[in-house]
C-alpha positions as CSV (number, residue, x, y, z in Angstrom):
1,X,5.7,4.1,15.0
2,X,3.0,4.6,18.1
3,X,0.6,6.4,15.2
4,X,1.4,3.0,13.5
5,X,0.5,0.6,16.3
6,X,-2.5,2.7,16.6
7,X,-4.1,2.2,13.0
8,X,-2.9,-1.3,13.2
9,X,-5.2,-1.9,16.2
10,X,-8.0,0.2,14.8
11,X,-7.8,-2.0,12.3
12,X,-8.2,-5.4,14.3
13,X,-10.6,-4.2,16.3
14,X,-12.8,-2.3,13.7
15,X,-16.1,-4.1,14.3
16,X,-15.7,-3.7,18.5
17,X,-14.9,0.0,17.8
18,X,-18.2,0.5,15.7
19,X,-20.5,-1.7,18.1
20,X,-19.3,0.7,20.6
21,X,-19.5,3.5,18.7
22,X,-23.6,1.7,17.8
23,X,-23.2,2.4,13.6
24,X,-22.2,0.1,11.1
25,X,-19.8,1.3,8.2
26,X,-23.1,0.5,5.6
27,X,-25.8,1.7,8.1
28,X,-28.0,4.4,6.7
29,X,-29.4,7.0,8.6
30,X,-31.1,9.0,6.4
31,X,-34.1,10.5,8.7
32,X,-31.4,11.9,11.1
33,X,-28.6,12.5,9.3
34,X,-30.1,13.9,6.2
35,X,-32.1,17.5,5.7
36,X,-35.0,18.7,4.0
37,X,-32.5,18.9,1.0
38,X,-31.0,15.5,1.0
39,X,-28.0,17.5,2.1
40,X,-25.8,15.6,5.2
41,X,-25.4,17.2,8.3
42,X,-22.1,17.6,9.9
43,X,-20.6,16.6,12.9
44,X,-22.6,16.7,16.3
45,X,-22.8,13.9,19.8
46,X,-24.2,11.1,18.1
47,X,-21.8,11.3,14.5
48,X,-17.9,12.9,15.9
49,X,-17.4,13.2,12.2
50,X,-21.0,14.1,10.6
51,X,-22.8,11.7,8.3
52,X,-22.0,11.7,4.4
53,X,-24.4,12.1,1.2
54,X,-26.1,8.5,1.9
55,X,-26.6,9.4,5.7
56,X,-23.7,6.8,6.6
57,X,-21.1,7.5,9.7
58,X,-18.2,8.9,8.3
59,X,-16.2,7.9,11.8
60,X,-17.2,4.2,11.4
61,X,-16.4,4.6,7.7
62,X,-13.3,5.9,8.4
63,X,-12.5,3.3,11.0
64,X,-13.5,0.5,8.6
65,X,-11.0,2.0,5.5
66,X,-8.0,2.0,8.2
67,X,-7.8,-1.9,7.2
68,X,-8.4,-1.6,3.4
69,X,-5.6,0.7,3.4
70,X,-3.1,-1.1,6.1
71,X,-4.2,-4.6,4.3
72,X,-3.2,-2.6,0.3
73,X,-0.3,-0.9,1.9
74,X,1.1,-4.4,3.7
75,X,0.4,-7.0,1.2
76,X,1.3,-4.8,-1.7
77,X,4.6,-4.3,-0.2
78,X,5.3,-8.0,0.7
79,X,4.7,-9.0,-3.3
80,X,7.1,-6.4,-4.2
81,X,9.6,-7.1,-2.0
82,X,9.3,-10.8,-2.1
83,X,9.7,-10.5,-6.0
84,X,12.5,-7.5,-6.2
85,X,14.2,-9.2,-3.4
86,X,14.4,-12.6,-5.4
87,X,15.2,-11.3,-8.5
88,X,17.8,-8.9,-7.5
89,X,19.5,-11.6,-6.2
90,X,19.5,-13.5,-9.2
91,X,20.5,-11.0,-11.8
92,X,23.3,-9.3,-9.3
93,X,25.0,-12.6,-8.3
94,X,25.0,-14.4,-11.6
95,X,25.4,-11.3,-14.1
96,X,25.3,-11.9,-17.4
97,X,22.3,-12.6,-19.5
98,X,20.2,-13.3,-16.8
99,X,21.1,-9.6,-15.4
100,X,20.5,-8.1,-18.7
101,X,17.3,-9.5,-19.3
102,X,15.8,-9.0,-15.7
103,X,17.4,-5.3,-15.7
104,X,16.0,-4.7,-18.9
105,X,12.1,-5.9,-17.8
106,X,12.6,-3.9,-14.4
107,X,13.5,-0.9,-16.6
108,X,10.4,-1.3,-19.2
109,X,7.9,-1.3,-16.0
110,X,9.3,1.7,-14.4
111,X,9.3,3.2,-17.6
112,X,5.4,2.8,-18.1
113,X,2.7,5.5,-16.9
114,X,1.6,3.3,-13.8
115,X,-1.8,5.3,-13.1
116,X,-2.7,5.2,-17.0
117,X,-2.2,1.7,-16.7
118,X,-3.2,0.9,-13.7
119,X,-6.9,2.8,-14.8
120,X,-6.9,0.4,-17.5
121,X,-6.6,-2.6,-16.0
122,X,-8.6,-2.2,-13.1
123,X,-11.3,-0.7,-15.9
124,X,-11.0,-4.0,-17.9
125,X,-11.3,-6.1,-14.7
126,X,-14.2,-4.1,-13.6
127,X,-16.3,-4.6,-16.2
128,X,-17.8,-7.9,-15.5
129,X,-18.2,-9.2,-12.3
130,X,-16.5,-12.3,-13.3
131,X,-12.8,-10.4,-13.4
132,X,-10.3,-10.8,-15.8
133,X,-7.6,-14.1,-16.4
134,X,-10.3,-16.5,-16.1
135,X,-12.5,-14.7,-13.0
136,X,-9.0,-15.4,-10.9
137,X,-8.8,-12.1,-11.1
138,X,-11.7,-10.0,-9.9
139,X,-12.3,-6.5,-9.1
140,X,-11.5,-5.1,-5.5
141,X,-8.5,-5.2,-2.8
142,X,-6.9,-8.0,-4.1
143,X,-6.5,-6.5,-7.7
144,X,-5.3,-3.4,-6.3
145,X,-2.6,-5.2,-4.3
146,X,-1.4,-7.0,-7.5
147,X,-1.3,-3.6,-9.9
148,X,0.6,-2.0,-6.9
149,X,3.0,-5.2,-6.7
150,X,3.7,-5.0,-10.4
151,X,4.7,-1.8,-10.5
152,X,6.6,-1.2,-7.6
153,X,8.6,-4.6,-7.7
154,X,11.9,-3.0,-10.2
155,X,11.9,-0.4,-7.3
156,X,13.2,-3.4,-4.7
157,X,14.9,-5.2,-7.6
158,X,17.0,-2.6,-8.3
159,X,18.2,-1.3,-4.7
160,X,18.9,-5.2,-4.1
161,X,20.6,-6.1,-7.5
162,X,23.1,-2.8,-6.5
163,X,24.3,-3.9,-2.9
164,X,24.3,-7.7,-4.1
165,X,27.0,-6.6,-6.6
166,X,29.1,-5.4,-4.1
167,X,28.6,-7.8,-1.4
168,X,29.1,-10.9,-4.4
169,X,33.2,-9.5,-4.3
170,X,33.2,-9.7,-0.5
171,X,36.1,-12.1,1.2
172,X,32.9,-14.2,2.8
173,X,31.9,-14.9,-0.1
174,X,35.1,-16.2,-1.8
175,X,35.4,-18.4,1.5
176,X,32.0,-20.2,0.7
177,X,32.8,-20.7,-3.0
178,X,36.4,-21.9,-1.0
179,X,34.2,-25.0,0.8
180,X,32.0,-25.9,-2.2
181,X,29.0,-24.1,-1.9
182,X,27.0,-23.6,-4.6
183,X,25.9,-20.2,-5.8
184,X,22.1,-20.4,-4.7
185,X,23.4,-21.7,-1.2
186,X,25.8,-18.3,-1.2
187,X,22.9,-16.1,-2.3
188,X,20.4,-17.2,0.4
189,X,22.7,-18.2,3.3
190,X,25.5,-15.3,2.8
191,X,23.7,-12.7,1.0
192,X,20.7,-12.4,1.6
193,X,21.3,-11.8,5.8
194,X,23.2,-8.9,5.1
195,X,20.0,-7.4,2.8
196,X,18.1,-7.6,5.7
197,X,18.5,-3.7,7.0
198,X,17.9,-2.1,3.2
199,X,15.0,-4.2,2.3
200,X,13.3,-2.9,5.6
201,X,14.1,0.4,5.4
202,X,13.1,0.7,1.9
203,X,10.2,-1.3,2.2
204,X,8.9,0.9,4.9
205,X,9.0,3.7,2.4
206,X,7.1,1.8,-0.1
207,X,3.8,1.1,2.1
208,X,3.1,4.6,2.0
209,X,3.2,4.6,-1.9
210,X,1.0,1.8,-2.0
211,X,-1.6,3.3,0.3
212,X,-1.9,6.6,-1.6
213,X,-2.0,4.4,-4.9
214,X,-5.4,2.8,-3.6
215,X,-6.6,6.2,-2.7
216,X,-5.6,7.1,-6.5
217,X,-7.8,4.7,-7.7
218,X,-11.1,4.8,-5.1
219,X,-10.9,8.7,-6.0
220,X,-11.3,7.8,-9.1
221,X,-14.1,5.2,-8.6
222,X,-11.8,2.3,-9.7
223,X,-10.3,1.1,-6.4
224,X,-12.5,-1.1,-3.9
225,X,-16.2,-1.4,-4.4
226,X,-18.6,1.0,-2.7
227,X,-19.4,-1.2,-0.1
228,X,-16.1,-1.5,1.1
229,X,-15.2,2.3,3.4
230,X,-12.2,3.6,1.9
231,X,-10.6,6.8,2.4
232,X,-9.8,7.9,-1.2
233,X,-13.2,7.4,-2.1
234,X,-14.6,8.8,1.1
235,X,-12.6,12.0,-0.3
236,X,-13.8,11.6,-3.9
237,X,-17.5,11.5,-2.6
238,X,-17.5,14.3,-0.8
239,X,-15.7,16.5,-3.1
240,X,-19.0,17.0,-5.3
241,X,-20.5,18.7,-2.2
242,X,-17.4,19.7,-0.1
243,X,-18.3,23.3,0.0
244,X,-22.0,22.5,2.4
245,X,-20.0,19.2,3.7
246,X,-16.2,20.4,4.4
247,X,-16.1,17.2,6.7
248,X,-16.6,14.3,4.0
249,X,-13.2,15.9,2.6
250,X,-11.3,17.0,5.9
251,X,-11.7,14.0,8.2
252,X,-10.0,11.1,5.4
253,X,-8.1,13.9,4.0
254,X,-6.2,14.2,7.1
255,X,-5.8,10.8,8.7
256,X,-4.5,9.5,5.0
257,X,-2.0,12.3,5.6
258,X,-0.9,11.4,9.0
259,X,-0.8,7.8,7.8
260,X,1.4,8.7,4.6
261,X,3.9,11.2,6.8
262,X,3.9,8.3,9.9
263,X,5.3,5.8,7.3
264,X,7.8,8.3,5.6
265,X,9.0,9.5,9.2
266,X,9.4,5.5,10.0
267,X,11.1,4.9,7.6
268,X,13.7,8.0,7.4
269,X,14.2,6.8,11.2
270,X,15.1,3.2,10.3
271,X,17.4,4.7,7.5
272,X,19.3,6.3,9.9
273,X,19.5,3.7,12.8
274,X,20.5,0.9,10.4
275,X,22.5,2.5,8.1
276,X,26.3,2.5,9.9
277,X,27.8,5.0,7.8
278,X,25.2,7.5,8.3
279,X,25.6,10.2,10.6
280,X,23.2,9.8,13.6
């Protein structure tokens, strides 16, 4: 949780961090960071982390992806939640055909190839700068955040649609049907309270995915524009010339590992401190 904090405040204070640091993430400095062979030089005083193949600071960089992958991993998470939550409260409470149907969608998504599809859809968005659905959607973090929501949504839907199956025989909820209440005011008044502990836990394990699924896609050229610092592509430039620049690959390499294993160990510990029955 403290490695946590700290990207989250790298994040909000990436532009303070690079003033101080005197790059910016775009800034070339190809006279000095550049040698006879248009090879980059690695890290020294003036770049901690070296410089990479367009002579740009790989620290600042790196300082400036900490927010495109905080702002996928967040936002992508909150869609998926907010829909999986909804609608496994829907088909788990009311059963029948609206179970089916929902269960049956949920299972046709998971079902799909998600990094085919995603390569295709961020391809057919890319390939105008006016997007795709109208130029609503259009090429970058945003259509990152929705491919990640779409595919990650029956993950939530499901967990929710189990425990609201058990919860819907529960005596508290008899004694609200008792008084009248009606079956939305049970599902979002009684129900949904007691989801609170597995949505968190579970959605603190799906950040993490959603990170590494933006790093898919910038490593393959299809996630967020050049322009924009991210750490997969930081690793997928480097790794045409990691073997005279180790750094372009090590530096991102690592800190998206950290990130990925401080979210897992997060949520592993919220798991076990909110879970009663587990043994602590």
């Amino acid at each position: 949780m403290g490695f946590i904090v700290l990207l989250v405040l790298v994040a909000l204070f990436a532009g303070p961090l690079a003033s101080l640091i005197g790059h910016g993430p775009n800034e070339l400095f190809q006279n000095d960071m550049l040698d006879d062979f248009g090879l980059p030089k690695g890290p020294n005083g003036d770049f901690l982390f070296g410089a990479d193949a367009s002579g740009r600071d790989v620290l600042v960089r790196m300082i400036y992806g900490t927010r495109v992958s905080l702002k996928v991993g967040l936002f992508a998470t909150l869609v998926a939640v907010g829909i999986g939550v909804v609608l496994g409260l829907l088909a788990g409470y009311l059963g029948g055909i609206v179970d089916t149907i929902l269960s049956r969608i949920a299972e046709i998504i998971l079902s799909l190839p998600i990094l085919l599809f995603a390569i295709g859809i961020v391809t057919a968005c890319g390939a105008s700068k006016e997007g795709c659905a109208r130029g609503y959607v259009k090429p970058g973090v945003t259509l990152v955040v929705l491919i990640s929501a779409f595919f990650t949504w029956p993950v939530m839907y499901r967990i929710v649609r189990g425990v609201v199956l058990s919860l819907r025989e529960r005596e508290f909820v008899d004694a609200a049907r008792s008084v009248g209440a009606g079956p939305f005011t049970i599902m979002f008044r009684e129900i949904l309270p007691n989801l609170i502990s597995p949505v968190i836990v579970y959605a603190s394990l799906m950040v993490p995915q959603a990170i590494l699924f933006e790093a898919y896609l910038s490593f393959l050229g299809l996630g967020v524009p050049d322009s924009i610092p991210s750490w997969g592509r930081m690793i997928s430039d480097g790794s045409a010339i990691y073997d005279v620049a180790w750094w372009l690959i090590v530096f991102p390499g690592i800190i998206l590992l950290l990130t990925v294993l401080a979210f897992n160990l997060l949520g592993d510990g919220l798991r076990d401190a909110l879970d009663p029955k587990s043994d602590r």
